[in-house]
C-alpha positions in Angstrom: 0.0 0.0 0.0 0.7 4.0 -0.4 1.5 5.9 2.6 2.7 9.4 4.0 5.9 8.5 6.4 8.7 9.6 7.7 12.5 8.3 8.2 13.8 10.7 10.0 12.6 13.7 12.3 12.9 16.9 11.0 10.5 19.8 8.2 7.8 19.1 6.3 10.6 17.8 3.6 11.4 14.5 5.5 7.5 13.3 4.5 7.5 10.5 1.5 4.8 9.5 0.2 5.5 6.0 -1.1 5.2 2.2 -1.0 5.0 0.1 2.7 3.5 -3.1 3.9 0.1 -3.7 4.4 -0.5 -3.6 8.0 -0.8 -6.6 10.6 -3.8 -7.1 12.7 -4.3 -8.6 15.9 -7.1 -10.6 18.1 -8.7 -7.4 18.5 -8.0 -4.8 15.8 -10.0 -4.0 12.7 -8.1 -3.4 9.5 -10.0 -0.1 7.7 -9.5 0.9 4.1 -8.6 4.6 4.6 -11.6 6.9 2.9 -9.5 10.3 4.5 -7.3 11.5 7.6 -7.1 15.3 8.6 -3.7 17.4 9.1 -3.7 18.2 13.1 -0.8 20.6 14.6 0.2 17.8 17.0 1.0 15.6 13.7 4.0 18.5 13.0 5.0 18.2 16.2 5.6 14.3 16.1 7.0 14.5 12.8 9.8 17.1 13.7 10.6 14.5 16.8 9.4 16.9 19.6 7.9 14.0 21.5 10.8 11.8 21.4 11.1 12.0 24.6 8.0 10.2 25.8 6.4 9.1 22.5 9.0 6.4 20.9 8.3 5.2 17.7 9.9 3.0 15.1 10.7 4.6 11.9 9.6 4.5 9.2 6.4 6.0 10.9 3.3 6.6 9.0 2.2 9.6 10.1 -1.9 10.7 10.7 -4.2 10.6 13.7 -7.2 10.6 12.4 -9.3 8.1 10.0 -12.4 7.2 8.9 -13.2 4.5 6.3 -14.5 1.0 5.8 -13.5 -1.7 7.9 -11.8 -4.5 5.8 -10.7 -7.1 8.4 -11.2 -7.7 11.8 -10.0 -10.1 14.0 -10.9 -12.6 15.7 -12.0 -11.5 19.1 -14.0 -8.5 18.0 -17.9 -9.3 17.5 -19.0 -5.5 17.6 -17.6 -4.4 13.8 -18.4 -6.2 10.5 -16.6 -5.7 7.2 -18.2 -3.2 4.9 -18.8 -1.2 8.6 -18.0 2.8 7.8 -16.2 3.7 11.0 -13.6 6.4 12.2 -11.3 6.8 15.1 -8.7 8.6 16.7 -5.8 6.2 16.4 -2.9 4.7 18.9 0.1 7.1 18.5 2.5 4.1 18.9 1.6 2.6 15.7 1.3 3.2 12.4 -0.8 6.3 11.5 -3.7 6.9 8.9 -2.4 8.8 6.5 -2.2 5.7 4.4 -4.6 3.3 2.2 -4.9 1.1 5.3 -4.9 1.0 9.2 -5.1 -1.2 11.6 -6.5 -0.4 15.0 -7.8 -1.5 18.7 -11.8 -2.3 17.8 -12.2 -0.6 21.5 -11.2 2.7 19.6 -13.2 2.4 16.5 -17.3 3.7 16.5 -19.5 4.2 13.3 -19.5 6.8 11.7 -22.1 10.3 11.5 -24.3 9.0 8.5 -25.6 12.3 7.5 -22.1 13.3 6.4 -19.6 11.9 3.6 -17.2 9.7 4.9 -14.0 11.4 4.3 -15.4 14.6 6.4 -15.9 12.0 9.2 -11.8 11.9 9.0 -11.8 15.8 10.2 -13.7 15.2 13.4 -11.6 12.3 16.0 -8.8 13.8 17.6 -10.8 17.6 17.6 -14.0 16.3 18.5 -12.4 14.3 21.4 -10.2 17.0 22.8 -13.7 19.3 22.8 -16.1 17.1 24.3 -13.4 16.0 27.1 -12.2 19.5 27.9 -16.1 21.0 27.6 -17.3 18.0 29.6 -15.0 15.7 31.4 -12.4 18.2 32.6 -14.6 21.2 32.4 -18.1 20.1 33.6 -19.4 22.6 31.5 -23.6 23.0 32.3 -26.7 24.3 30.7 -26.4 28.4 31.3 -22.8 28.7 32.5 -20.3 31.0 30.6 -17.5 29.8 28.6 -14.2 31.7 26.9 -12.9 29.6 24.2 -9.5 30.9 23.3 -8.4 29.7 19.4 -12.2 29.5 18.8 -12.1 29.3 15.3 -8.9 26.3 15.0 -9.7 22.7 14.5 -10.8 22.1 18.3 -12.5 25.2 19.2 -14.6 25.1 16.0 -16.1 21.8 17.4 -16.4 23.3 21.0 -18.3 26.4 20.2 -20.8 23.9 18.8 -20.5 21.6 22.1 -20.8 24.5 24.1 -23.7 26.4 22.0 -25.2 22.6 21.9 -25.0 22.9 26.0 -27.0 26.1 25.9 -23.8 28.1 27.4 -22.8 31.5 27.0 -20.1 31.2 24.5 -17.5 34.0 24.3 -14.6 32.8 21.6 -11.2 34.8 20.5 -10.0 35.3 17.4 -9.1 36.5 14.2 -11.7 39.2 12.3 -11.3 36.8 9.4 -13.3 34.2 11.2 -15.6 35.7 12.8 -18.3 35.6 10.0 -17.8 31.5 10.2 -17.9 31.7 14.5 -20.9 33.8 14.3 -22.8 31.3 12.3 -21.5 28.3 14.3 -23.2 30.2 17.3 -20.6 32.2 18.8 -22.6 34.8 21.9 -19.7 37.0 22.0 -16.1 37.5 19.6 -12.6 39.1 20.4 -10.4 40.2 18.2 -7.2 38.7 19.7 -4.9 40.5 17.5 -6.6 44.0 18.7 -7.4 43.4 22.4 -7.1 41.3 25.5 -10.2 39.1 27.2 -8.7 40.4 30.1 -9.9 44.0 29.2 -13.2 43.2 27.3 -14.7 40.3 29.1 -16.7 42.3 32.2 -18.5 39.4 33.5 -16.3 36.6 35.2 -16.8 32.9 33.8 -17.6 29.6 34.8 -15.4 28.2 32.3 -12.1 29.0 30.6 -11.0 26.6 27.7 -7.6 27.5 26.5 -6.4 26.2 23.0 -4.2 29.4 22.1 -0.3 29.1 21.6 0.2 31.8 24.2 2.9 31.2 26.8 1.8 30.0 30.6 2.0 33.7 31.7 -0.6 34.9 29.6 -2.8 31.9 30.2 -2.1 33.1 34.1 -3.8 36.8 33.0 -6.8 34.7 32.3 -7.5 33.3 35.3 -8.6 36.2 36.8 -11.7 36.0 34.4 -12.9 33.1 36.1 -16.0 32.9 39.0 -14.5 31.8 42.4 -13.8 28.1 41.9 -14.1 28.4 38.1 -12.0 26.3 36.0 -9.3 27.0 33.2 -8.9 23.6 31.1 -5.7 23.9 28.8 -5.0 21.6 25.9 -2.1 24.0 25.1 0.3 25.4 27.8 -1.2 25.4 31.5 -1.9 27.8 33.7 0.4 27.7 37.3 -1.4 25.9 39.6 0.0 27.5 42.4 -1.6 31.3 41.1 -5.0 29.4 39.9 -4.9 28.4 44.2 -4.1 31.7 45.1 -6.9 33.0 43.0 -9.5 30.1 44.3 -9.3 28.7 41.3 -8.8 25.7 39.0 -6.4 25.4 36.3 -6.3 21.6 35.0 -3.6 20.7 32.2 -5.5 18.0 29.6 -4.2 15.3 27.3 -6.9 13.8 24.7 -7.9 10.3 25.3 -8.8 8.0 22.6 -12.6 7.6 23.5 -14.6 5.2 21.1 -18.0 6.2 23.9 -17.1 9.8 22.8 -17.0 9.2 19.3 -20.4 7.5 19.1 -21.9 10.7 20.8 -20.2 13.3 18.8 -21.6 10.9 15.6 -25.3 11.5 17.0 -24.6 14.9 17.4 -23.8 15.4 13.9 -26.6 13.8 12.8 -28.9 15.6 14.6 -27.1 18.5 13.2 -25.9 19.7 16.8 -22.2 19.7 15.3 -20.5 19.6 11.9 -16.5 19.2 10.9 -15.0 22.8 10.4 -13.2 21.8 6.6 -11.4 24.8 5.1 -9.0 22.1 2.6 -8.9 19.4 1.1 -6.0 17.2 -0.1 -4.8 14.1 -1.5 -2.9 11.8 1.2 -0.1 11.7 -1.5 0.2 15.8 0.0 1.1 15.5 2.9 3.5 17.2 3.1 2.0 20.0 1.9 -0.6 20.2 5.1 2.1 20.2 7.1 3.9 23.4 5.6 0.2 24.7 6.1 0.8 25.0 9.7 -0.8 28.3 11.5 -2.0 29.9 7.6 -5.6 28.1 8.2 -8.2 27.8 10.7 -10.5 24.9 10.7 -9.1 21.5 9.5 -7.3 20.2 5.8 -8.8 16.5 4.9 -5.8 14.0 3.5 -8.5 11.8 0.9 -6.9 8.4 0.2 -6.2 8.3 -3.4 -8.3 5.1 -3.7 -12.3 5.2 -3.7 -14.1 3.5 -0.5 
């Protein structure tokens, strides 16, 4: 099969796009026929070796961690997917990635896909969708009624979690660019700052329940921001964190997350979507064999660029 991978750590010029072996499945993977993945910053990061540290993979690595496409195998302990099954997931790190014709992964990780959408745009929603719903929900506790500040509210993640949150009936308040805010405004947005003109700190009056931090800013702006919060408010980061020891001071929260592969998750951001609660944010699309190209794409888009396998699902 054809797939985007990498040798060596380094730019956007160390991705080949080329021939590898099939992969292997075990007891309990599925083996899916790759319909699409989707370009996500973290995929940069692991591709110029920034996680070596904690993240060890063998190269050549096939980079991509997102899919969605038909499932093509399965093995022999899983009894909850068929073949022909149209599925998508946010897949293990320390293997093999989708940005290739096929992938094998844990069935425990794999849920059906939204059936109101096409396939490949299911490819745009696991690892964004996930991060949302658990820093909205899990980490955040977000209710019906509270008030929200979404930093980066118009970038792969907060696109989804204006809709979680406007889905929640909260108050959403988002930052960002004046070029998205026509696209925020129609995914719901209450309230829109210009980050590149002025601070939350100085327009948001009205303290918060909720802070969910997705901007690149360094941990002593994300401190600024806890002084927005209510009296035992929380600021979830999936970006740099916010010093616990000032969020304590301030009787605050400030809780650092990591995305978890959730298969539960997926299923309820699929009804979602087809209840049209939520829809993928898709400002590209790309062949696989370009994959290189999303990555030298890094910070010139908002929303997400879809990888579409070469070969028809």
């Amino acid at each position: 099969m054809k797939a985007s991978v990498i040798y060596q750590y380094g730019g956007a010029e160390v991705i080949q796009y080329e021939e590898v072996p099939m992969p292997t499945i075990n007891e309990d993977d599925v083996l899916i026929k790759v319909a699409a993945t989707s370009f996500n910053p973290v995929d940069s990061l692991i591709r110029s070796g920034a996680f070596q540290g904690t993240l060890k993979l063998e190269l050549p690595y096939t980079l991509g961690s997102d899919v969605a496409g038909v499932v093509e195998q399965v093995g022999g302990s899983v009894n909850n997917f068929q073949v022909g099954d149209r599925v998508y997931a946010y897949v293990d790190r320390s293997r093999n990635g989708g940005a290739a014709e096929y992938v094998a992964c844990k069935a425990s990780i794999v849920a059906h896909v939204p059936s109101s959408i096409p396939l490949s745009d299911a490819a745009a929603l696991p690892l964004v969708a996930s991060t949302a719903w658990q820093g909205l929900f899990v980490h955040g506790n977000l209710q019906k009624g509270q008030r929200v500040l979404i930093t980066a509210a118009a970038g792969g993640v907060g696109s989804i979690a204006v809709q979680l949150a406007k889905w929640k009936e909260a108050h959403v308040i988002g930052t960002a660019s004046q070029r998205s805010f026509d696209v925020l405004h129609t995914l719901g947005v209450d309230e829109l700052i210009d980050y590149k003109k002025e601070s939350a700190i100085d327009v948001v009056k009205e303290p918060v329940d909720l802070i969910f931090n997705l901007s690149p800013a360094d941990t002593l702006e994300v401190n600024k921001l806890l002084r927005l919060l209510k009296p035992g408010g929380r600021l979830v980061s999936a970006a740099k964190p916010a010093d616990a020891q000032e969020a304590e001071r301030l009787g605050v929260n400030a809780i650092r997350m990591g995305s978890q592969r959730s298969a539960e998750h997926l299923t309820e951001i699929a009804k979602l979507v087809d209840e049209g609660m939520v829809k993928p944010f898709i400002t590209e699309r790309l062949p696989i064999s370009e994959t290189a190209q999303a990555h030298k794409k890094l910070g010139q888009n908002n929303g997400k660029i879809l990888l579409i396998a070469d070969s028809e699902v």
